[in-house]
N, C-alpha and C positions, 0 to 999 in steps of 0.2 A: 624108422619110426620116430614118432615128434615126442618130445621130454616133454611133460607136461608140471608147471609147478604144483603139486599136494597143495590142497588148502591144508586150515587147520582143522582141528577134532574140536570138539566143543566138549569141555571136561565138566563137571562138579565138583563145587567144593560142598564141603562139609559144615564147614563154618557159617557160609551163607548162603548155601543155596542155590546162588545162581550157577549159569550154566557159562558166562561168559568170564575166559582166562583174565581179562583185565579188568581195574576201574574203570567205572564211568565216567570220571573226571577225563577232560581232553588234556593234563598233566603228564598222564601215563603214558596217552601217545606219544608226544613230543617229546619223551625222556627215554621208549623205546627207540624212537628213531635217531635221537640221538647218539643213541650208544651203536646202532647198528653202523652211522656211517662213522663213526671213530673206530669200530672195530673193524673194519673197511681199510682203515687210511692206516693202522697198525698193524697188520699185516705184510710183515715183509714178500719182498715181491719174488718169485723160485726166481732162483738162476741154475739154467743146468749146467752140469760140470764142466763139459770143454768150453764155457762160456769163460766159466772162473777162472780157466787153465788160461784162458788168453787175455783173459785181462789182467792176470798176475805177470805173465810175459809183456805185455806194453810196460804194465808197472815197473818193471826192471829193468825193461829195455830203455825208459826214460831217466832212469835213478840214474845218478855216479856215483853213488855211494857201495862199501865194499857187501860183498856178500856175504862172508863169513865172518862172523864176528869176530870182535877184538880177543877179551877174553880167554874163549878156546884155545884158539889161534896161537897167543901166547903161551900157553899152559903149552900144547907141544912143542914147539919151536924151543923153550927150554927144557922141555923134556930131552929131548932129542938132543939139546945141546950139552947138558949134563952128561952124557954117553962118552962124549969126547974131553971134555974136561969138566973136572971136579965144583969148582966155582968160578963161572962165567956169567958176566954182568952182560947186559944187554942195553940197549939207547931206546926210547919209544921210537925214533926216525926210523932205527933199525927193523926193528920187529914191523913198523907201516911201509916199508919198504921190502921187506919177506914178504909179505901180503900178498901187496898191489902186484908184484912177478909171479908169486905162483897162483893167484885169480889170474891173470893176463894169459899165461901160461894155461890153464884148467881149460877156459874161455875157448882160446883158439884150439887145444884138442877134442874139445867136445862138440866145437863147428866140423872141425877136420871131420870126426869120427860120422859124425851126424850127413857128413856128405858121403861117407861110403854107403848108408843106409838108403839113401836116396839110389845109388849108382846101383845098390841091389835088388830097387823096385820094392821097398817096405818100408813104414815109418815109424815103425819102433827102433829105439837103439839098444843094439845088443852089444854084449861085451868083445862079442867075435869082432866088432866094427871097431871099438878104440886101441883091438891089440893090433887089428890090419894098420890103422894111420899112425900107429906107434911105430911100427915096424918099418911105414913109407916116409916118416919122419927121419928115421937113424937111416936109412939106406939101404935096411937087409934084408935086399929081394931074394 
């Protein structure tokens, strides 16, 4: 069945009487039309989701920059290091160089795992996938 555009309704006002929604001035139009094609052009455009899902993956896939922030990052790393002694200083070189190994590290298990999911015929990754390539990494078949 063909969509057909609704005209408009012809209202009254009270005020004046007449039966037409606008001024007679040809003002009105050109500031109606106006607003319609700015409300046109602001109008952001949908993106569906697996669209965003893959443009945030180019997005990253083209950065070099780290993924996890500095910050956090820090905050455990000396948490964790506190554990083992009481007061221990740390280098900034240090702590960007804990980073950059265990993103590099994350990185390539999460490739690894991501390939057991494929060899399963599914493309979700499940947890069962990063304990199998955990476990084909150490050796314990």
């Amino acid at each position: 069945m063909v969509r057909r555009k609704s005209s408009p309704r012809n209202r009254t006002y009270s005020s004046s009487g007449s039966t037409t929604p606008f001024d007679e001035s040809g003002s009105s139009q050109s500031t109606r039309r106006k607003s319609l094609q700015n409300r046109s052009r602001n109008t952001p455009k949908k993106v569906r989701k697996v669209q965003r899902v893959l443009l945030e993956i180019r997005k990253y896939q083209k950065s070099c920059n780290l993924l996890i922030q500095k910050t956090p990052f820090m905050r455990l790393v000396r948490e964790i290091g506190s554990y083992f002694m009481a007061d221990i200083r740390w280098q900034s070189v240090a702590l960007l160089a804990l980073q950059e190994a265990s993103e590099a590290y994350l990185v390539s298990l999460l490739s690894d795992s991501y390939l057991c999911t494929l060899h399963a015929k599914r493309v979700t990754l499940f947890p069962t996938d990063i304990r199998l390539a955990l476990r084909l990494r150490n050796g314990d078949i």
